[in-house]
C-alpha positions as CSV (number, residue, x, y, z in Angstrom):
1,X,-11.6,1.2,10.5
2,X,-8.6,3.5,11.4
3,X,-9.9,7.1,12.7
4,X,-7.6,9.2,10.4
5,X,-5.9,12.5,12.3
6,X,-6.9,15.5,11.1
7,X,-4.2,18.0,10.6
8,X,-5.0,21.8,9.5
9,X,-2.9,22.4,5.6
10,X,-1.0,25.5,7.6
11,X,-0.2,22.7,10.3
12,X,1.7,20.0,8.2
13,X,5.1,21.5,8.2
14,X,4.5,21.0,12.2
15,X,4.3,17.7,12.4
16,X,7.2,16.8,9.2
17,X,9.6,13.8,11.1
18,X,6.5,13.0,13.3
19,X,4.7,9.2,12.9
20,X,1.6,10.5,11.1
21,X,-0.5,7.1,12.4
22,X,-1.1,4.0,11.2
23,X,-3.9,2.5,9.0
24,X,-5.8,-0.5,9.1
25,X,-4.4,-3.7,8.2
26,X,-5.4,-5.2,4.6
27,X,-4.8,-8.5,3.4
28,X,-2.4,-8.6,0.0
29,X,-3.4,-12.3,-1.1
30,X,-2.2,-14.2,-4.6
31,X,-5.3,-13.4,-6.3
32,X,-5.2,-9.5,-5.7
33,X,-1.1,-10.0,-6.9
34,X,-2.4,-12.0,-9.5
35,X,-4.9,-9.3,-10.5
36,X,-2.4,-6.3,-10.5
37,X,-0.5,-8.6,-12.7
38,X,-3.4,-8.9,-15.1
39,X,-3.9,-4.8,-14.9
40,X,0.1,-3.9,-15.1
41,X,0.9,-7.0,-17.9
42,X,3.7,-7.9,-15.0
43,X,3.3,-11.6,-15.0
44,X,7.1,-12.5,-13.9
45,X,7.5,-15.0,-12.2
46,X,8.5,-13.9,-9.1
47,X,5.1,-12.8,-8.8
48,X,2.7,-15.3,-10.1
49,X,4.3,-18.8,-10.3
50,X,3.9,-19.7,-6.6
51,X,5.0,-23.1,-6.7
52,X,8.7,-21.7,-9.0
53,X,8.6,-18.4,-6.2
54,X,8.3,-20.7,-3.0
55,X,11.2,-23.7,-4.2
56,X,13.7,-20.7,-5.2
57,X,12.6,-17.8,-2.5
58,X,10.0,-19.2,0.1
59,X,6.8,-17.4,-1.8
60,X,6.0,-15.5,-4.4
61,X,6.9,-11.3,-3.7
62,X,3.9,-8.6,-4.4
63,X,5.0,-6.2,-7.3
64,X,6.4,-2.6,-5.4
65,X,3.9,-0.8,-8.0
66,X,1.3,-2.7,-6.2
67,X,2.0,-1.5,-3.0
68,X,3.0,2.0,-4.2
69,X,-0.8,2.2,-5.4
70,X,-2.1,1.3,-1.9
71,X,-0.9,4.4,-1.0
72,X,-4.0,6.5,-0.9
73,X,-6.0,4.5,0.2
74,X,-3.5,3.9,3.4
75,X,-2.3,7.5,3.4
76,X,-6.7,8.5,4.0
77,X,-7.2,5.8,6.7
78,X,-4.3,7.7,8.4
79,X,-4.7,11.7,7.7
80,X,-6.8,13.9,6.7
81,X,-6.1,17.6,5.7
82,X,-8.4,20.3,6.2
83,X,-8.4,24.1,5.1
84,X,-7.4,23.5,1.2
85,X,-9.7,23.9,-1.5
């Protein structure tokens, strides 16, 4: 598990253009794409047919809203802010 860096709310503006850290690695597998697909009623192609996805583009591509939603989850393995309420 990644140890997130703490960083004071007064403090952000000090560290803005700075690499933050970096968060654990997580696996993004057909069945989690095929799940988000289920959630967000995105069922193109592109996404779930794996066999149509790897003949035209070499696999199937995660949708960009799924990995948007990773965000939080990424952005607390990597910092944490202290001093707000």
């Amino acid at each position: 598990m990644a140890n997130p860096r703490v960083v004071a709310f007064d403090d952000l503006e000090s560290i803005a253009g700075q690499q933050v850290g970096v968060s654990d690695w997580h696996l993004i597998d057909q069945d989690r794409v095929n799940l988000f697909a289920d959630a967000t009623g995105d069922h193109q192609w592109i996404h779930v047919d794996v066999e149509k996805a790897t003949k035209a583009m070499g696999g199937p591509i995660a949708h960009g809203f799924l990995t948007l939603s990773l965000l939080p989850m990424l952005g607390a393995e990597v910092m944490r802010v202290t001093g707000t309420t």
